[in-house]
C-alpha positions, -999 to 999 in steps of 0.1 A, spaced: -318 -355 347 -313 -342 311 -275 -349 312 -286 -382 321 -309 -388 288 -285 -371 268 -262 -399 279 -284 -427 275 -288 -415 238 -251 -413 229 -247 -448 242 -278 -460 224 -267 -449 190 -236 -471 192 -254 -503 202 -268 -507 170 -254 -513 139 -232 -481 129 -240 -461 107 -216 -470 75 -231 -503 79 -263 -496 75 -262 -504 34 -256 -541 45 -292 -540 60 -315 -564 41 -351 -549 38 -378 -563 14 -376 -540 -20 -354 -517 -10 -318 -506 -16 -295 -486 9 -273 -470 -13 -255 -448 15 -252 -442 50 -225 -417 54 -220 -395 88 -222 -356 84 -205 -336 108 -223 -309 129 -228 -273 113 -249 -253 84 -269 -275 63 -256 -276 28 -284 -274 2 -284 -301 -24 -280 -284 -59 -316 -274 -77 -331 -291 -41 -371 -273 -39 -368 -241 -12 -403 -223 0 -403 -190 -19 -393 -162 3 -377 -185 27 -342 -185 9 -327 -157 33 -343 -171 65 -316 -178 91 -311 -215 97 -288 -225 125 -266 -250 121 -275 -287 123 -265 -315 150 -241 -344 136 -265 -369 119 -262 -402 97 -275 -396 60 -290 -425 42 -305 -432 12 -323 -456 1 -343 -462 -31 -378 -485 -27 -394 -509 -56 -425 -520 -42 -437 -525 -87 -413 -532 -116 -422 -500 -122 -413 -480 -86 -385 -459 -78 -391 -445 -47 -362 -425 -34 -357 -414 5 -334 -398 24 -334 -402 62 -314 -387 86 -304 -402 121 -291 -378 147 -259 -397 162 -260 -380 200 -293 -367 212 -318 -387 193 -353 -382 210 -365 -418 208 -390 -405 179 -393 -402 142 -407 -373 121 -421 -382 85 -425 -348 60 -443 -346 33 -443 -326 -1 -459 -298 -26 -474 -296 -61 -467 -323 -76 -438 -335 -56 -409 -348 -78 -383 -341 -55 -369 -344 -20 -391 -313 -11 -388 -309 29 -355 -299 39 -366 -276 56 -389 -299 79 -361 -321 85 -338 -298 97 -364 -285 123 -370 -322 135 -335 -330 134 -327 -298 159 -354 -313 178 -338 -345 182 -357 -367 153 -348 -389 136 -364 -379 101 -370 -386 66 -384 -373 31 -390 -389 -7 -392 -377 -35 -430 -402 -34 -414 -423 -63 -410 -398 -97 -378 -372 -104 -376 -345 -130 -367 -373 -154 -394 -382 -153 -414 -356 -171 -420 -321 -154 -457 -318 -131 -479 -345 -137 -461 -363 -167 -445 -386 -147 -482 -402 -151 -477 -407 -190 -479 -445 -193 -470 -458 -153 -503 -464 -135 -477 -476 -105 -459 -444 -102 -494 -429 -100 -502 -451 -70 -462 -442 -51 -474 -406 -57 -509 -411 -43 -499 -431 -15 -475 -459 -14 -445 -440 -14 -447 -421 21 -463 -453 37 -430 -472 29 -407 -447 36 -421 -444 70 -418 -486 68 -387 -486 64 -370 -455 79 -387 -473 112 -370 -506 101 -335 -485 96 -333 -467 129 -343 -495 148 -314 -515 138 -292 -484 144 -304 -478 178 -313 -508 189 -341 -490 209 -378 -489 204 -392 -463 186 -414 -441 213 -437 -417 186 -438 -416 152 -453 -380 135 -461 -365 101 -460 -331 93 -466 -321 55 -486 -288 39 -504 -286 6 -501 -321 -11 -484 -328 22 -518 -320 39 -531 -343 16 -504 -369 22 -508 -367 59 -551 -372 62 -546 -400 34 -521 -421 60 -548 -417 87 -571 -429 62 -553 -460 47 -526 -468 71 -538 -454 108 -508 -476 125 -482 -454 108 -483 -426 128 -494 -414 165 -500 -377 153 -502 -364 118 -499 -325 112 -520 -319 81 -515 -281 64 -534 -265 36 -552 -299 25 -549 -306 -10 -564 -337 -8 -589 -329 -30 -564 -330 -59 -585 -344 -86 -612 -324 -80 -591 -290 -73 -578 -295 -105 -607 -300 -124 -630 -276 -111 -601 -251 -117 -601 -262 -155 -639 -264 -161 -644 -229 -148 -608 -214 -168 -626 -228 -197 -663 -216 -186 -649 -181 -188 -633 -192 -223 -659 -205 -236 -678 -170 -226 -658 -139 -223 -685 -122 -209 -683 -142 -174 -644 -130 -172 -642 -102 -149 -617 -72 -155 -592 -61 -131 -606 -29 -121 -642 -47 -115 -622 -76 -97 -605 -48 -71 -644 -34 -67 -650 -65 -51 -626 -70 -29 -628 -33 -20 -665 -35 -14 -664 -70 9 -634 -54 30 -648 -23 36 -676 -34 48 -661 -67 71 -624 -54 81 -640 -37 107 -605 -31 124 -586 -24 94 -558 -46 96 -561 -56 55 -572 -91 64 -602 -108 77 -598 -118 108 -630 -146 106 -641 -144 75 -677 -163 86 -684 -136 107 -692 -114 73 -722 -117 57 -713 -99 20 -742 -96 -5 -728 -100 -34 -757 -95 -55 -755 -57 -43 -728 -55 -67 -752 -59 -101 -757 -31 -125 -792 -22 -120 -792 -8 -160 -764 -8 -182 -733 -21 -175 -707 3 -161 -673 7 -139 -690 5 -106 -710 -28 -108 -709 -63 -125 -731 -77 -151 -750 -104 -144 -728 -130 -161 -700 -115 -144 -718 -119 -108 -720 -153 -119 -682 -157 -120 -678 -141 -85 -705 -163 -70 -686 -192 -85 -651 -182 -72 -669 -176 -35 -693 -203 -34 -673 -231 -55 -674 -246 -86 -709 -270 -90 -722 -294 -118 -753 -297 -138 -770 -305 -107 -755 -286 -82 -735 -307 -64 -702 -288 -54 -668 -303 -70 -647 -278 -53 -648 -253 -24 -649 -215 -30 -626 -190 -17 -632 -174 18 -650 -142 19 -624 -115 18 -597 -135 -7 -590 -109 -33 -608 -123 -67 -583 -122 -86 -555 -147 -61 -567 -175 -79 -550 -213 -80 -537 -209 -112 -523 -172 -115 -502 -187 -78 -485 -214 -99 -474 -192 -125 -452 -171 -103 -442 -199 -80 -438 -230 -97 -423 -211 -136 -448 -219 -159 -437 -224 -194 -469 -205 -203 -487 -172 -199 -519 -189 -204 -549 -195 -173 -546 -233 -182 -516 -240 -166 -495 -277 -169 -501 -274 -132 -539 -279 -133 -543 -289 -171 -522 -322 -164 -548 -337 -137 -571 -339 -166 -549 -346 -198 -527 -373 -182 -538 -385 -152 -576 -385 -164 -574 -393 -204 -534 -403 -202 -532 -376 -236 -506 -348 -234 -528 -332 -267 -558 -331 -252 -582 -307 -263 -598 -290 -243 -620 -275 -266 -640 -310 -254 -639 -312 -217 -673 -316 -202 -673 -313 -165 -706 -333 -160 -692 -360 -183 -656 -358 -175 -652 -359 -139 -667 -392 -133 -647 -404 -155 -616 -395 -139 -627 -399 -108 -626 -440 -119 -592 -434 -138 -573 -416 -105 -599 -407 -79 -574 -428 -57 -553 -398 -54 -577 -377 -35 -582 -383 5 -616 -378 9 -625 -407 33 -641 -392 65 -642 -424 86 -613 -425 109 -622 -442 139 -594 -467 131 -572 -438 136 -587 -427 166 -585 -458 175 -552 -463 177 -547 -435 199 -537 -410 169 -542 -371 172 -550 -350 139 -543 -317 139 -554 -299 110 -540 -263 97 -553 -236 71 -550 -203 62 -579 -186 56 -558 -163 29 -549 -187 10 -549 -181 -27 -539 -215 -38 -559 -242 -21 -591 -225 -10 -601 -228 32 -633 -240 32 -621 -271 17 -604 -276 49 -634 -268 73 -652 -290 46 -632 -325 51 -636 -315 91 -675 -312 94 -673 -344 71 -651 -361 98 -678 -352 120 -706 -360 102 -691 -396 99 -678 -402 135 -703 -376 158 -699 -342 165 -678 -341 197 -640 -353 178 -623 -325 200 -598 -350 222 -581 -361 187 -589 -343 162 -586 -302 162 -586 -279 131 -571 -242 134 -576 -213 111 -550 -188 101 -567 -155 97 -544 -132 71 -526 -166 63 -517 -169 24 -509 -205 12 -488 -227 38 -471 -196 54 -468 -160 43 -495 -134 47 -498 -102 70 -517 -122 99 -505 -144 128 -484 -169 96 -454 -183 122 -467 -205 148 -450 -240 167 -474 -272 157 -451 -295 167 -449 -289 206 -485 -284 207 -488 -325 186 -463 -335 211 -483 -323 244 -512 -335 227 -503 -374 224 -474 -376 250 -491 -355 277 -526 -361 268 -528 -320 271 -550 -310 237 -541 -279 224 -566 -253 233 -548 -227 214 -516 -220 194 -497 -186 197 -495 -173 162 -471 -147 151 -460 -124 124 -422 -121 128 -423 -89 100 -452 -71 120 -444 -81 150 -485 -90 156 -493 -118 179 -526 -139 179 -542 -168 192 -551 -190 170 -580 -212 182 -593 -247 170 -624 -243 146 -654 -232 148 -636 -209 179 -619 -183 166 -597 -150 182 -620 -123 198 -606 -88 195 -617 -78 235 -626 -42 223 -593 -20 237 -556 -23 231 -532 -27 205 -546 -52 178 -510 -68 177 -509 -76 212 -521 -106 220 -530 -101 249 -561 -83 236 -574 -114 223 -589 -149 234 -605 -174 220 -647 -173 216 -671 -193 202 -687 -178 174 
C-alpha cells in the first residue's frame, strides 16, 4: 500500500505545471522570481540565515529533492513581502505546512521547521512577514510605513499561505488535503492571530510560547525597567535576587530536579522574605518586595488592571525578557532598555527613534499605543469561527521560560474559555513544559513531536491526551499533559522514567 501512494505522488508532481515553470504563474500582487529544483542531500544554510541558539551543531539529515520558489508579495505600494516555499518533487503528502517567526522577524527565520515538514512530506513555506535588515534593525522597519506594520502584524503570513496554496495547486494538480501552522514566540503569536482573523487558512495551528501580547509585553517590560530607574531602591541585587529563587525552590522542588515540575502546585509567601528591622543580606526591603511581587504577579496600572503576566513561581528573578535579548539577539547596548523592547514604544507607539523616556507614563501611554498598533497583538478570545471550521489549536509553553512569561499562555486559554464555555477540550488543548526555557532548551522534558499528535488530532479525530516529552541531554522522559492536568510523580522510581508518571488533575 505505501509503494502504491508513493507512486501516486511521483505521478502527481508531473501533472502539473513543472517546476521551472512555475515563474510564468500569474497570481494577483505577487512575483515568482524562481522556481529552481534542488537535488536531494544536506541542506545548505543561506548565508547570515537566523539559526536557534544552541541548535547550530544539531544533526540534520539530509533533505528529499524539492522545488525552491520565491516569490515576493505587494498587497500596498508600500509591501515587500518575501517567501520561500518548497515543493517536495516525489513523496509530497497531499498537505502544506506554514512556519512562522521570532523577535521581530526580518528574515526567512524557520529553516529549521521547513526542513522537518519537508522530511515529512510537506509541502512548506516561510517569509520574512514583509521587512529585511534593510530595513532598519528590530522594530525600525516601522519608522514611517504604517503598511509594513500591518505585513508584520498579520497580512504577510495570511498571503503567503494564499498563495503557496495557489502555487502547489498548479504544480500538483491535486487538492490540497490539510493545511497546518507551526510557529513559537511571535510565531505563537502569528499562529492564534490566523485563527483569530482568517480561521479558513488553516485546519490545525501549532501555537508555541505566545507572544501575542507584543505591545503589551513590551511595554510593561519598559514601564517597570524604568520604575526601577526612576527608584533605585525597588532594584534588587544579585545576591538578594538568588535568595529568592533559593528560598521558593527549597521549599517547592520537592524532588530536587532544579525545576518546578507544576509550578501552581506551590504556594510561596513571598512576603516572608521582608526585613522585619533594618535592611540586611537575608531579606528584602519593602520596596524591593515590591519589585518581586511585580515580576511574579505582573506588571499593573494605576488601577490595577494587569498589562502583562508575571513569571511562574520558580523562574529565577533575575531571567528577565530583556537580560534574554541581550545575549541572544546582540544588543548594541549594555543597558536594561533594550532596542528589543524600547522600539515597541518609540517607533511603533510615538513613531520617534529619540524618544525620551524620561516621559513615558504607563497609565497615559499605553492607551495610546494601544490605538497607534494594538493591531499587532492577538488577543481576541472568540474563535468559534475557527472551531467551526473544524480547526484544532494546540497550544505550547514552557513554564521556564525567561523570555515570554507562562501564565500569559494559560491566560489567553482561560480567556478562550471564558468566551466560548468551559468544555473547548475536542479542539482546543494547551500543554505545559515543566523545566522548559523559552521555545526549547531547559533541563525538563524540552524535545517533544507536536506535529503527529496535530495530525491524529484533525485527520484521525484522536485528541491528544498526552505528549511524550524528552530531554535528549538527560535522558529524562515525561508526559506532558494538556492544562490544567499536569505529570504526577506516582511516589517510587526513577524520576527520569516515565513510566513513573501519568497525567492527574490537579
Amino acid at each position: 500500500m505505501f509503494g502504491i501512494l508513493i507512486a501516486a505522488a511521483i505521478t502527481t508532481a508531473t501533472q502539473g505545471m513543472p517546476c521551472e515553470k512555475l515563474p510564468s504563474l500569474s497570481l494577483p500582487e505577487t512575483t515568482i522570481t524562481t522556481a529552481t529544483v534542488v537535488p536531494a542531500g544536506p541542506f545548505v544554510w543561506p548565508e547570515g540565515a537566523f539559526r536557534i541558539p544552541g541548535a547550530e551543531n544539531e544533526p540534520a539529515p539530509p533533505l528529499p529533492e524539492y522545488c525552491r520558489v520565491t516569490m515576493v508579495l505587494k498587497p500596498t505600494a508600500d509591501s515587500h513581502i518575501n517567501v520561500e516555499l518548497w515543493l517536495p518533487t516525489q513523496t509530497w503528502n497531499g498537505k502544506f505546512m506554514a512556519t512562522g517567526n521570532g523577535g521581530w522577524a526580518g528574515a526567512i527565520q524557520a529553516y529549521g521547521d521547513m526542513q522537518h515538514a519537508l522530511r515529512r512530506g510537506y509541502a512548506t513555506a516561510g517569509t520574512d512577514t514583509g521587512h529585511s535588515a534593510a530595513d532598519g534593525p528590530l522594530g525600525m522597519f516601522a519608522l514611517g510605513h504604517p503598511e509594513k506594520v500591518v505585513d508584520f502584524a498579520y497580512r504577510a503570513i495570511h498571503l503567503m499561505t494564499e498563495r503557496s496554496k495557489q502555487v502547489l495547486t498548479a504544480h500538483y494538480a491535486q487538492p490540497l488535503n490539510y493545511s497546518y501552522y507551526t510557529g513559537c514566540s511571535t510565531g505563537g503569536r502569528q499562529g492564534v492571530m490566523a485563527a483569530q482573523r482568517y480561521p479558513e487558512d488553516f485546519d490545525g495551528i501549532i501555537a508555541g510560547a505566545l507572544a501575542n501580547r507584543h505591545i503589551h509585553m513590551h511595554t510593561s517590560a519598559v514601564a517597570e525597567i524604568i520604575r526601577q530607574s526612576r527608584n533605585p531602591a525597588t532594584v534588587v541585587p544579585e545576591a538578594k535576587a538568588k535568595l529568592v529563587t533559593n528560598a521558593i525552590m527549597q521549599q517547592c522542588d520537592t524532588q530536587h530536579e532544579g525545576f518546578l515540575n507544576n509550578p501552581r502546585q506551590c504556594s510561596f509567601d513571598l512576603a516572608r522574605l521582608q526585613c522585619q528591622s533594618a535592611d540586611g543580606p537575608d531579606c528584602l526591603t519593602a520596596a524591593q518586595l515590591e519589585t518581586v511581587k511585580i515580576f511574579y504577579g505582573g506588571v499593573k496600572n494605576s488601577k490595577g488592571e494587569l498589562i502583562f503576566s508575571g513569571a511562574a513561581i520558580g523562574l529565577p528573578l533575575l531571567a528577565q525578557f530583556n537580560t534574554i535579548v541581550n545575549r541572544q539577539y546582540g544588543s548594541d547596548t549594555n543597558e536594561r532598555l533594550t532596542p528589543f523592547i524600547f522600539d515597541t514604544v518609540r517607533i511603533l507607539g510615538f513613531q520617534k527613534p529619540d524618544y525620551d523616556w524620561h516621559d513615558f507614563d504607563l497609565d497615559r501611554d499605553l492607551p495610546l499605543i494601544d490605538a497607534k498598533a494594538g493591531f499587532v497583538d492577538a488577543v481576541d478570545p472568540d474563535l468559534k469561527s475557527f472551531k467551526a471550521h473544524g480547526g484544532k489549536l494546540l497550544l505550547y509553553h514552557g513554564w521556564d521560560d525567561p523570555g515570554i512569561y507562562a501564565e500569559n499562555a494559560v491566560l489567553y486559554y482561560n480567556n478562550v474559555l471564558e468566551k466560548l464555555g468551559e468544555t473547548q477540550d475536542e479542539w482546543l488543548r494547551l500543554f505545559m513544559v515543566p523545566g522548559m526555557g523559552h521555545c526549547r532548551g531547559g533541563p525538563g522534558p524540552h524535545s517533544f513531536d507536536t506535529i503527529s499528535a496535530l495530525e491524529q488530532w484533525r485527520e484521525q479525530r484522536t485528541a491528544p491526551k498526552q505528549i511524550m516529552g524528552s530531554n535528549p541531554q538527560s535522558g529524562l522522559q515525561r508526559p506532558l499533559c494538556p492544562y490544567p492536568q499536569y505529570a504526577k510523580y506516582d511516589g517510587s522510581g526513577d524520576l527520569k522514567d516515565s513510566g513513573n508518571w501519568s497525567c492527574a488533575a490537579p
